[in-house]
C-alpha positions in Angstrom: 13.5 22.2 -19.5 10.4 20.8 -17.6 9.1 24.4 -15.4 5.4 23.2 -13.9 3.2 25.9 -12.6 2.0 26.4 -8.9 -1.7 26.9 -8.1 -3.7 28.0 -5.2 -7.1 26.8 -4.8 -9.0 28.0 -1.1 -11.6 25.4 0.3 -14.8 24.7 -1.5 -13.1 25.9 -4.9 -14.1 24.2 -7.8 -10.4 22.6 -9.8 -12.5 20.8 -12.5 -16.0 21.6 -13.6 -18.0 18.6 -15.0 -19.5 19.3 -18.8 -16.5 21.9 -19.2 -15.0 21.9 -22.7 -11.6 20.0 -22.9 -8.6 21.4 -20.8 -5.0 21.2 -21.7 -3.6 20.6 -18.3 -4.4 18.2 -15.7 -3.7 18.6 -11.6 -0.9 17.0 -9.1 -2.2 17.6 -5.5 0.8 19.0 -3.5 -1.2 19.7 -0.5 -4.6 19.8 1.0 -7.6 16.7 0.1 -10.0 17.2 -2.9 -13.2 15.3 -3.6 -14.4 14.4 -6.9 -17.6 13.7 -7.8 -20.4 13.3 -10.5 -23.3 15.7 -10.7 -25.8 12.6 -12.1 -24.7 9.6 -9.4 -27.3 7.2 -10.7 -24.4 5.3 -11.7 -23.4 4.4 -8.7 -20.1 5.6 -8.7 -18.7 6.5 -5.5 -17.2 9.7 -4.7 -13.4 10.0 -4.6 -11.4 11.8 -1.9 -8.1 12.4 -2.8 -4.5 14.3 -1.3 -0.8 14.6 -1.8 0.0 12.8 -4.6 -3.0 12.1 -6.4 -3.8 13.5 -9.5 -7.2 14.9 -11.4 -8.1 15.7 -14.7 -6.0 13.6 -16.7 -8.7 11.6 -18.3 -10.3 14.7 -20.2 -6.6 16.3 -20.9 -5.7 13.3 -22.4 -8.4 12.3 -24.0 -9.1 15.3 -25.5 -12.6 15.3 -24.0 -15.4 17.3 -21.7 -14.4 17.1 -17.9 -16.2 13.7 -16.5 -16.5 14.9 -12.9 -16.2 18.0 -10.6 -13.2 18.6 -8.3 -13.9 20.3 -5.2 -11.4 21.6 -2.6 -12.4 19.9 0.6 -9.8 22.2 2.4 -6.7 24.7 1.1 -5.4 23.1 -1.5 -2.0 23.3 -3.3 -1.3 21.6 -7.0 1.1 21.5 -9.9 -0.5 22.2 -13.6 1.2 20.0 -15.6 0.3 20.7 -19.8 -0.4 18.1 -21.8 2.5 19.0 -24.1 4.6 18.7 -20.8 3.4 15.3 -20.3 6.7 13.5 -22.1 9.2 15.5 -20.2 7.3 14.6 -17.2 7.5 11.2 -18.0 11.2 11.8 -18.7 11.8 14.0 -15.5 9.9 11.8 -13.3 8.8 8.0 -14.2 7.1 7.0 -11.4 4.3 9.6 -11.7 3.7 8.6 -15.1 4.0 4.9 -14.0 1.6 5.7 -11.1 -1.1 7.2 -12.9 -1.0 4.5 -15.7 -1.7 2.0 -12.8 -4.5 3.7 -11.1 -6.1 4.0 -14.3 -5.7 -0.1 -15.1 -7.2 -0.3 -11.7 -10.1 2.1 -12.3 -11.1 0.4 -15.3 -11.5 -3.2 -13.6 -13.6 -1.2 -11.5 -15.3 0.6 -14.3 -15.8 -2.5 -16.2 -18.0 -4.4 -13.3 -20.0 -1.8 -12.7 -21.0 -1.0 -16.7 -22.2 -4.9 -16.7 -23.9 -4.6 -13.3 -25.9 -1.6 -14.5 -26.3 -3.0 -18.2 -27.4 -6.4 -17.1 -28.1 -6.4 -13.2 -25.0 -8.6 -12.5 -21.6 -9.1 -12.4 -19.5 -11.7 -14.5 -17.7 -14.1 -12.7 -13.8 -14.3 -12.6 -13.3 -17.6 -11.9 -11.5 -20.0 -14.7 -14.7 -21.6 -14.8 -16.7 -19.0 -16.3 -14.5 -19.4 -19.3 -16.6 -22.6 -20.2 -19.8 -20.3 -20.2 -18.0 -18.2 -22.4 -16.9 -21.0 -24.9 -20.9 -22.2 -24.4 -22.1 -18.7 -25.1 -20.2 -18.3 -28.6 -20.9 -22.0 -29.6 -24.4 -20.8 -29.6 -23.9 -17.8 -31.7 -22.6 -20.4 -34.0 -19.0 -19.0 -33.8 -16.8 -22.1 -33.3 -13.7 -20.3 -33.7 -14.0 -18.6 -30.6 -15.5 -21.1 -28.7 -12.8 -23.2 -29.6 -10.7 -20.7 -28.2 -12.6 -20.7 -24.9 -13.1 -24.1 -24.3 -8.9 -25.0 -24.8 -8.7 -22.2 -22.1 -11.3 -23.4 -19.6 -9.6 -27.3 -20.4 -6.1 -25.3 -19.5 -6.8 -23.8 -16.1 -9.9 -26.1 -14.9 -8.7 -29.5 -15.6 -10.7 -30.6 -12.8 -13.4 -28.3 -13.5 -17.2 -29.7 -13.6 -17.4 -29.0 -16.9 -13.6 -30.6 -18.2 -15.3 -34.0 -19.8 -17.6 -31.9 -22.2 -15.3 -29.3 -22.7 -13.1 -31.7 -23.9 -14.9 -33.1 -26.4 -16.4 -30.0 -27.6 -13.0 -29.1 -28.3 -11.7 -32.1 -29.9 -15.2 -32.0 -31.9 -14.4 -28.3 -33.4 -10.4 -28.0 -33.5 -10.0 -29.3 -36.6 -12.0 -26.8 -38.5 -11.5 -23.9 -36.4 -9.3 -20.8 -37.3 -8.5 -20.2 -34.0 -4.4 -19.7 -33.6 -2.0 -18.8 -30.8 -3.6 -20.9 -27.7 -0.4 -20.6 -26.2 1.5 -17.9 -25.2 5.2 -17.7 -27.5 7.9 -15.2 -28.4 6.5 -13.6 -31.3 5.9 -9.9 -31.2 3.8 -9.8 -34.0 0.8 -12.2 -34.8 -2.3 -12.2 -37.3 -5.5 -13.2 -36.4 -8.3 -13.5 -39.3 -12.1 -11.9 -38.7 -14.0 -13.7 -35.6 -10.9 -15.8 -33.7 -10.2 -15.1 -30.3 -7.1 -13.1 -29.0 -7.6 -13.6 -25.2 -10.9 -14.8 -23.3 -12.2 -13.0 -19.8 -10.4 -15.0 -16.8 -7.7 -16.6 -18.5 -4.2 -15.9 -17.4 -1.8 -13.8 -19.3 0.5 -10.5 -19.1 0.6 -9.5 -22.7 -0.6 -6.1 -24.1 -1.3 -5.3 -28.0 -0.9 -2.9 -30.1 -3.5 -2.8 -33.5 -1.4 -2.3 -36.2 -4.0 -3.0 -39.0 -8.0 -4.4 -38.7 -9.8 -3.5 -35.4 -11.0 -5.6 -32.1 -14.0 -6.4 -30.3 -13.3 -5.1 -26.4 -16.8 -7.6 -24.6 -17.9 -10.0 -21.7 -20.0 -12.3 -21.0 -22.8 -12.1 -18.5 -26.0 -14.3 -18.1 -25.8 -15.7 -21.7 -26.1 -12.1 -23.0 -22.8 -10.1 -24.8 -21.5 -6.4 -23.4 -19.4 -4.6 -26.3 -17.5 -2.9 -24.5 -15.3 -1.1 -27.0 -14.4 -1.8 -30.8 -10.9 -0.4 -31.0 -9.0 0.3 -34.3 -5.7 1.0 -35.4 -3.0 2.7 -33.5 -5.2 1.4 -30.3 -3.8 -0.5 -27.1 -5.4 -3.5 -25.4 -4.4 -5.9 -22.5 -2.6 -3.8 -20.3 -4.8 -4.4 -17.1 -3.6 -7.7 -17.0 0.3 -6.4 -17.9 -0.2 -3.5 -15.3 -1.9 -5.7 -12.6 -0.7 -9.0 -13.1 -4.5 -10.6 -12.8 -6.8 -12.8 -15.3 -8.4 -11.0 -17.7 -11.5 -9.0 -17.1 -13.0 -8.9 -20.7 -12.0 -10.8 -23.9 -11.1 -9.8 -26.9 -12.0 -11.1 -30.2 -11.1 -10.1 -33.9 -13.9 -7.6 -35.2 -11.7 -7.7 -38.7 -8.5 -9.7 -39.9 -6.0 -7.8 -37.9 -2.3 -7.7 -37.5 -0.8 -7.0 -33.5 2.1 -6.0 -31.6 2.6 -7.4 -28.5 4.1 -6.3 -25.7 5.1 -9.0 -22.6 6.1 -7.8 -19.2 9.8 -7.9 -20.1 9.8 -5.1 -22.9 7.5 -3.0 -21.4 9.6 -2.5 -18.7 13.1 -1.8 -20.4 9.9 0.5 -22.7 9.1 2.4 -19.9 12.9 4.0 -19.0 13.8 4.3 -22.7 10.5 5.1 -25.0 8.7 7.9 -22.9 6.6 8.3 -25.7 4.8 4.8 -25.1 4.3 5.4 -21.8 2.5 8.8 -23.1 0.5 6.6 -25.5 -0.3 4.6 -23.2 -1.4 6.9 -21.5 -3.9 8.7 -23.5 -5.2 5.4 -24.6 -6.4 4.7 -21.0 -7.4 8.3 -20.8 -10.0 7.8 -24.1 -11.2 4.1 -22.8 -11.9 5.5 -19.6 -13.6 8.7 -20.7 -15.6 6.5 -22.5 -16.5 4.1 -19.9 -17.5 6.6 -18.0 -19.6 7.8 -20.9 -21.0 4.0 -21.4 -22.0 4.3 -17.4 -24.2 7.4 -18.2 -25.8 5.7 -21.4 -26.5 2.2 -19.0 -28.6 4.2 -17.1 -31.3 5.7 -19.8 -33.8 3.2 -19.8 -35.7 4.0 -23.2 -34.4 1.6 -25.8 -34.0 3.8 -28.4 -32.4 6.9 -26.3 -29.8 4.2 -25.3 -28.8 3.8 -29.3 -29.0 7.5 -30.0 -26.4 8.3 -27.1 -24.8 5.5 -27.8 -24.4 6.8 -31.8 -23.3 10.1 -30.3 -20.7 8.4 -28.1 -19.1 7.4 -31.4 -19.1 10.6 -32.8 -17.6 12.0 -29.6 -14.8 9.2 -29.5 -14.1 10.2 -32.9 -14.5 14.0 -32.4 -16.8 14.3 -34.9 -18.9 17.3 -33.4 -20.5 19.0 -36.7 -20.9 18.2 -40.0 -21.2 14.8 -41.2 -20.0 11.9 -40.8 -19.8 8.1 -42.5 -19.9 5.5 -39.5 -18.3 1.7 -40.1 -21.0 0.2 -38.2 -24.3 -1.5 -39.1 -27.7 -0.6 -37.3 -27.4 -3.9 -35.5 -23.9 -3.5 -34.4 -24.7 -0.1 -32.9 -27.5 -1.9 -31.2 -25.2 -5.0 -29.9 -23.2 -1.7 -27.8 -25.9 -1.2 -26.0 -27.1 -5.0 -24.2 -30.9 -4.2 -25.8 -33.0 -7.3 -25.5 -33.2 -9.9 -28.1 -37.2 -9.4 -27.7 -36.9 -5.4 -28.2 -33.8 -5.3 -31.0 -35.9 -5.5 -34.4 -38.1 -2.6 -33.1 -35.0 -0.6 -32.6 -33.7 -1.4 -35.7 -36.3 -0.5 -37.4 -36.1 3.4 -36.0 -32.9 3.4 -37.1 -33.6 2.6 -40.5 -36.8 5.1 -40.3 -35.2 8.2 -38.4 -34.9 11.0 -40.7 -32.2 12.7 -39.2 -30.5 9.5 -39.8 -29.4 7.6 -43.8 -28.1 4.2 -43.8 -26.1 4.2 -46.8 -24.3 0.6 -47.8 -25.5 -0.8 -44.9 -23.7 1.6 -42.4 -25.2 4.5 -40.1 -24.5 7.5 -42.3 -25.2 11.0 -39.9 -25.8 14.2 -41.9 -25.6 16.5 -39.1 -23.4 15.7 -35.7 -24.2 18.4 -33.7 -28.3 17.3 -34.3 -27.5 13.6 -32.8 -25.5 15.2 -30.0 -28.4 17.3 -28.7 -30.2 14.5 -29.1 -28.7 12.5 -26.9 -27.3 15.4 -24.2 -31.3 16.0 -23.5 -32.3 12.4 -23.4 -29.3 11.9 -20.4 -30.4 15.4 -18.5 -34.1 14.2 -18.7 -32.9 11.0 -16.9 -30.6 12.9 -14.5 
């Protein structure tokens, strides 16, 4: 039987304390307004004032992670401590909340996602169809026509008056017949295969279905002045699409294939007869958007170091972090260069980095991937390279 716990807090109490190790409950406001805010604001994230209704620390709980903000009474305040091992029952009890906090956190992500490529790259993407034929463009430089063919059937789908429809068309008609690229239209299956560089979805096209990795992992990036944001590399077990499921607007990032992979989808229909019979999606679901957005945040902070090389090493430590790997050592499954593709560093300035990489002792490269000997080293590292830029 769900019993939640009643908590007290007087005015100018401190609920959440940002840096504090991970906390197995998370806050409903009952009564009273609490503002949370970050103690480092260089990156530009406003401060939130919340009330009756609202919720804090469910990204940490959830995650598993360090508090990503402080939560300060603005006046009494009343709230219910909900444990994270109370979270199903909750969801069981009381669907809406669940529902509601799912949704803000879809929204807070959109938001989240702007403002990493604003800071990264001084600029915003667009999110009009037609940005989907500088995305096609983009890849058909890189030299991966798969994806571009992708793109460019998308940006032929929803701009077929678009400037750019004559070219696009034959660009498409040029690369179809030797491109991989499968499923450029929606269907019924709930299960599909896509091999090692194809497209899934691009940023700005339509579409309300959310996947589920079962095998292989996927690239999480946008597009923005010619140059490519990684935004996350997920892996199996992992959950992607559900902005555009939750919100019922074009994409704001695409995904693409990092490995052959196998998917699960999940359409608008079956979510929702999900939601009132599987609790425990919505609780995956949740936690997913928990990790991405502790992550994001995370991302925010590392945008805003401006030495090349700091940005890699807190970038590196991110990983280990997202993995929990916080001692001992541990065998990455990324290259030098792809750990310097998550972090928008110049073309001009890349090989240089690269080359630390390969030449930093408290670092091995071993088959080609970022071997760390000792965690807890790289996580120092890169906790005094943010606090000397905060």
């Amino acid at each position: 039987m769900l019993q939640l716990q009643i908590i007290n807090f007087r005015k100018d109490s401190y609920i959440l304390v940002e840096g504090k190790e991970v906390s197995d409950r998370f806050f409903i406001i009952q009564s009273g307004k609490v503002c949370c805010v970050k103690s480092n604001d260089s990156t530009g994230l406003a401060t939130k004032q919340l009330g009756p209704g609202d919720f804090v620390g469910v990204i940490p709980c959830m995650s598993g992670h360090s508090q990503i903000e402080n939560a300060i009474c603005v006046e009494d305040t009343k709230v219910i401590s909900v444990k994270k091992d109370q979270y199903p029952d909750l969801i069981r009890n009381n669907t809406p909340i669940a529902l509601k906090i799912i949704r803000t956190f879809a929204n807070r992500m959109r938001v989240m996602n702007e403002q990493l490529t604003t800071l990264a790259l001084n600029n915003v993407a667009s999110e009009t169809p037609e940005h989907m034929f500088e995305v096609a463009e983009y890849y058909e430089k890189q030299g991966n026509i798969d994806v571009a063919t992708y793109a460019y059937y998308q940006y032929l789908k929803e701009c077929p008056k678009g400037q750019y429809f004559e070219e696009a068309k034959k660009r498409f008609v040029m690369y179809k017949p030797r491109s991989k690229a499968t499923y450029f239209e929606p269907n019924a299956d709930l299960a599909r295969s896509y091999k090692a560089g194809t497209m899934i979805f691009s940023e700005c096209q339509k579409g309300s279905d959310m996947f589920v990795i079962q095998d292989g992992q996927v690239t999480i990036s946008k597009v923005v002045n010619g140059t490519e944001v990684v935004l996350a590399v997920l892996n199996r077990g992992d959950m992607f699409g559900e902005m555009a499921l939750l919100e019922n607007k074009p994409r704001s990032a695409s995904a693409i294939a990092h490995t052959d992979c196998r998917l699960m989808v999940i359409n608008r229909q079956n979510f929702d007869s999900m939601v009132g019979t599987q609790p425990q999606l919505v609780s995956r679901l949740t936690t997913t958007l928990a990790e991405r957005l502790w992550s994001m945040y995370r991302q925010l902070d590392n945008a805003c170091l401006t030495d090349p090389y700091h940005k890699v090493i807190d970038m590196l430590a991110l990983q280990l972090e997202k993995g929990h790997k916080l001692s001992g050592q541990c065998q990455t499954d990324f290259t030098p260069k792809d750990l310097v593709g998550m972090c928008t560093i110049s073309q001009m300035q890349e090989p240089t980095v690269i080359y630390q990489l390969n030449t930093d002792k408290t670092l091995k490269i071993i088959g080609g991937k970022i071997f760390v000997p000792d965690c807890q080293e790289i996580l120092k590292q890169s906790a005094f390279f943010r606090k000397q830029k905060s």
